[in-house]
NUDRENPA-436009 format. One record per residue (C-alpha): residue in one letter; x, y, z. Coordinates in steps of 0.001 Angstrom, whole numbers. Example, Ala and Ser with C-alpha at 12.3 -4.5 7.8 and 13.67 -1.06 7.14 Angstrom:
+------+---------+---------+---------+
! type !      c1 !      c2 !      c3 !
+------+---------+---------+---------+
!    A !   12300 !   -4500 !    7800 !
!    S !   13670 !   -1060 !    7140 !
+------+---------+---------+---------+
END
This chain:
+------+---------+---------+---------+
! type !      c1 !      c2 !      c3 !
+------+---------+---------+---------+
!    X ! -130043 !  -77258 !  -73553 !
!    X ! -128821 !  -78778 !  -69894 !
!    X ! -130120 !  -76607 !  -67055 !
!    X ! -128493 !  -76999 !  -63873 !
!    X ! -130957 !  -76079 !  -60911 !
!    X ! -129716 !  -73928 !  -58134 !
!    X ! -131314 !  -73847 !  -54474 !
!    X ! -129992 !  -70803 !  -52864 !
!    X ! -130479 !  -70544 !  -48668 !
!    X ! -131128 !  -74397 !  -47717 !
!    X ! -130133 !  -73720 !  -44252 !
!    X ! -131336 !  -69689 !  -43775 !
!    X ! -132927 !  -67102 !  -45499 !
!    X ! -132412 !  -63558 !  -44702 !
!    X ! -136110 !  -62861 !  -44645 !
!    X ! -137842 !  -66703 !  -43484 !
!    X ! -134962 !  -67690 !  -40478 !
!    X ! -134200 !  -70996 !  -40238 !
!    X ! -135204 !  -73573 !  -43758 !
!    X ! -137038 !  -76761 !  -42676 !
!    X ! -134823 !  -79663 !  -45153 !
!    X ! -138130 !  -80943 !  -46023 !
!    X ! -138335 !  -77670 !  -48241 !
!    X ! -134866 !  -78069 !  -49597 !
!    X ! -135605 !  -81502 !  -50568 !
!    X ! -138599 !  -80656 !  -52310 !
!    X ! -137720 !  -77849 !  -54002 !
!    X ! -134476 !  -79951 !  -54901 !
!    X ! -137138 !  -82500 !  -56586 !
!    X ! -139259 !  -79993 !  -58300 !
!    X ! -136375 !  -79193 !  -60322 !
!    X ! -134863 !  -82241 !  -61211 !
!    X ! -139054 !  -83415 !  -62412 !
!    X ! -138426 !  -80129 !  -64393 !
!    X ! -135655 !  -81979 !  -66442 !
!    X ! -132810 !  -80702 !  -64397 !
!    X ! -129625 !  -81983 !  -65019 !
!    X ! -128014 !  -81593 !  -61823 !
!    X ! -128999 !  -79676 !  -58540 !
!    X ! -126748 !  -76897 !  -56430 !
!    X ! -127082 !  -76577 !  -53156 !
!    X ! -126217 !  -73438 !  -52087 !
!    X ! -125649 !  -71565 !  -48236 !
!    X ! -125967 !  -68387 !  -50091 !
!    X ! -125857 !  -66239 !  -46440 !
!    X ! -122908 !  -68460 !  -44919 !
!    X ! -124414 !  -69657 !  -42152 !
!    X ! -124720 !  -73397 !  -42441 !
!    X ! -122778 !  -75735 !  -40169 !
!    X ! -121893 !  -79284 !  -40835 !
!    X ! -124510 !  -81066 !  -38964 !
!    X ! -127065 !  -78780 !  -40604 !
!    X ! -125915 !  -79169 !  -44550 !
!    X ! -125462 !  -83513 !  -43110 !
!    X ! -129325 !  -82567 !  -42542 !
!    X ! -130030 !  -81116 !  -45631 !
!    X ! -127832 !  -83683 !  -47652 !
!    X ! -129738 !  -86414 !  -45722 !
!    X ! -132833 !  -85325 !  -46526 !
!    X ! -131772 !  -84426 !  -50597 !
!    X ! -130320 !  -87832 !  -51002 !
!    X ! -133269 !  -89543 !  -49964 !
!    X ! -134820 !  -88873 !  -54011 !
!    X ! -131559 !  -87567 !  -55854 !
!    X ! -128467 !  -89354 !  -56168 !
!    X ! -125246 !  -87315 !  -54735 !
!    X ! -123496 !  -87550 !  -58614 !
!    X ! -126588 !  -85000 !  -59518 !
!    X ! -125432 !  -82701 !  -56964 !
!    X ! -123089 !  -79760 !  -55955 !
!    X ! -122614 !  -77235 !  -53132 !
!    X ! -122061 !  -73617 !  -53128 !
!    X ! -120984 !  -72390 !  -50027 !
!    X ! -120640 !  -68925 !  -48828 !
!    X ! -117701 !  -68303 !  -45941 !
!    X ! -119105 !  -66036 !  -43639 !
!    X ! -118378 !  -67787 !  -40841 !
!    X ! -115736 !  -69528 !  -41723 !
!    X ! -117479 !  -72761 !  -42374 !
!    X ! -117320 !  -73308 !  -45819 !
!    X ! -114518 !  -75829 !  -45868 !
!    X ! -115782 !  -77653 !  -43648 !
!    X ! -119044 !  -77902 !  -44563 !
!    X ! -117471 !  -79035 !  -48434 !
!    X ! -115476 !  -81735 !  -46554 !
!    X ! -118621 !  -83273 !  -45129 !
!    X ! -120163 !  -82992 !  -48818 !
!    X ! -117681 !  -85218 !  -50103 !
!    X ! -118165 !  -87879 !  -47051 !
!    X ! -121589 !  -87395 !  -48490 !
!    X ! -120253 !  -88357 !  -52248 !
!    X ! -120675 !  -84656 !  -53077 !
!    X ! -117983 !  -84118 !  -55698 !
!    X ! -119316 !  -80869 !  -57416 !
!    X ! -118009 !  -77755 !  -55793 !
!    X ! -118728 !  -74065 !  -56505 !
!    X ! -116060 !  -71524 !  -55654 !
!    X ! -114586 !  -68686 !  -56586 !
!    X ! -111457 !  -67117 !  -57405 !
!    X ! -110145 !  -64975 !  -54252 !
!    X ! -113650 !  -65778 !  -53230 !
!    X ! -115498 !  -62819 !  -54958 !
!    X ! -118921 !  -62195 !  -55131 !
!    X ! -121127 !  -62092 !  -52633 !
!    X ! -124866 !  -62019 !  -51545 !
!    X ! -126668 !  -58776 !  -51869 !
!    X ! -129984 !  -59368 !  -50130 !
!    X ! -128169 !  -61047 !  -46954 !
!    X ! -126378 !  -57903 !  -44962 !
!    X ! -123253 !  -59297 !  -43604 !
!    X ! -122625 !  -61953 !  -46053 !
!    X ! -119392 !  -62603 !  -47428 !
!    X ! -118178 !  -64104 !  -50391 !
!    X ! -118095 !  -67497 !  -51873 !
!    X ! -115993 !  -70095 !  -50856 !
!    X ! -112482 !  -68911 !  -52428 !
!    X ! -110986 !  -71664 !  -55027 !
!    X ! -107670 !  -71439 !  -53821 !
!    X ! -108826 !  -72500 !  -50372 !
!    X ! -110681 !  -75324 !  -51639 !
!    X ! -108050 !  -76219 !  -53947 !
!    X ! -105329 !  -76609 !  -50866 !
!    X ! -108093 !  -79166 !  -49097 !
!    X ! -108713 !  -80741 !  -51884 !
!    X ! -104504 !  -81464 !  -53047 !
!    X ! -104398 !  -81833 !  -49146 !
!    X ! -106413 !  -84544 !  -48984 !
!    X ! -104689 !  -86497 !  -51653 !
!    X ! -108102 !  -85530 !  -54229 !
!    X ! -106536 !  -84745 !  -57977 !
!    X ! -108226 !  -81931 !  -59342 !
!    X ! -106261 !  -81368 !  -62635 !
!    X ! -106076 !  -77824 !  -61956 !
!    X ! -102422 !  -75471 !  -60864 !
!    X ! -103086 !  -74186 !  -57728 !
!    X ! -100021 !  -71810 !  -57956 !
!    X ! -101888 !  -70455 !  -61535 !
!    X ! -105672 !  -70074 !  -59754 !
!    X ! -103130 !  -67926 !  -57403 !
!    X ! -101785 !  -65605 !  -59802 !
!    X ! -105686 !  -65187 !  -61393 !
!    X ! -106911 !  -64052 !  -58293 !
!    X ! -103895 !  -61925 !  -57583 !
!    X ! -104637 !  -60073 !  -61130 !
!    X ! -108311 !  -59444 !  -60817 !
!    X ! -107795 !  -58288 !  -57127 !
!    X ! -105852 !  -56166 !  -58733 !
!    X ! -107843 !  -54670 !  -61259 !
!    X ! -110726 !  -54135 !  -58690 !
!    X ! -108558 !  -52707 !  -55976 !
!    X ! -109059 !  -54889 !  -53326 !
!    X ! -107240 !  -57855 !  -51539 !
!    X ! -107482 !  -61659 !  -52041 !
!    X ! -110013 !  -63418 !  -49159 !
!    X ! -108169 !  -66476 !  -50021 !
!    X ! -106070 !  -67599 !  -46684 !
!    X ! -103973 !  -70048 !  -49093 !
!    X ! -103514 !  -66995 !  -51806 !
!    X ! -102197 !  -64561 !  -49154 !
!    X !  -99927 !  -67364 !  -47598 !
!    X !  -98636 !  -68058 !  -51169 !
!    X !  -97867 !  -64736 !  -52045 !
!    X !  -96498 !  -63964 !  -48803 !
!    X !  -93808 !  -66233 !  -49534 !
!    X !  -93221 !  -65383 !  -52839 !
!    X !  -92360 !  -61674 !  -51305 !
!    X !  -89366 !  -63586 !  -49259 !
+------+---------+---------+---------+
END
C-alpha cells in the first residue's frame, strides 16, 4: 500500500515556537527511509512566509527530490498563495487545498482553514499552468457544501464568481 508522509508545522508549532528546518528535513527523511512514497509539507497554523517555506524547501531538497513532494498550506495570514507560488519556483507541483477552504487546525487557536482550491485554481489558470480541472464546477461544489453546513465560502475567487453570477 503507498503511504504518503505528512509533516504538519515546518515553520511553527503552537506549543514549540519557531521549527529549526534542520528538523523538517529530518523528519522529512525519516519518512521517506520508512518507504514513503511522497512527503507533504504542511504550515498547518498559517504562519509561514515565503522566505521561511524557501528555508524549509532548501533545506528538504538537499536529500529528497521536489517530484516527492507537496505543500499544504493553511491561510491565516493570507500567505498561502504565495507561499505555493514560491513552491513551484521550487519544482513543487503537488498542492493540497480545499474546497471553499474548509477545515481547519484544532490545536492552533486562531488558525484558519486550508488554502481554498478555487483560489489556487485562479493562480494556477492565471499563470498559464493546465490543471485539467473546471474552475467554474470546484465553484458550484463549494457553493453546495457551504450550503449544507451553513456557512460562507473563504474562497476570494468563489465569492467574486458568484457575485457576478447574481448580476
Amino acid at each position: 500500500i503507498p503511504v504518503r508522509g505528512y509533516v504538519s508545522c515546518i515553520v511553527a508549532c503552537p506549543y514549540e515556537g519557531t521549527i529549526g528546518v534542520s528538523n523538517v528535513a529530518r523528519v522529512a527523511e525519516t519518512l521517506v527511509d520508512l518507504g514513503c512514497y511522497e512527503i507533504s509539507l504542511g504550515d498547518t497554523i498559517g504562519v509561514g512566509t515565503p522566505n521561511r517555506v524557501k528555508d524549509v524547501l532548501s533545506a528538504v531538497k538537499v536529500s529528497i527530490p521536489a517530484k516527492m513532494l507537496a505543500v499544504h498550506f493553511h491561510d491565516t495570514y493570507g500567505q498561502a498563495l504565495a507561499n505555493i507560488a514560491l513552491a513551484l519556483d521550487h519544482g513543487v507541483v503537488i498542492i493540497d487545498s480545499s474546497v471553499a477552504g474548509l477545515g481547519g487546525c484544532p490545536y492552533a487557536k486562531g488558525a484558519s482553514g486550508n488554502v481554498a482550491t478555487e483560489d489556487v485554481l485562479y493562480m494556477l489558470h492565471g499563470m498559464g499552468i493546465k490543471t485539467g480541472i473546471d474552475l467554474e464546477k470546484i465553484v458550484d461544489a463549494g457553493t453546495f457544501i457551504c450550503g449544507v453546513l451553513g456557512r460562507e465560502p473563504v474562497s476570494k475567487v468563489a465569492n467574486a464568481i458568484r457575485a457576478k453570477r447574481v448580476d
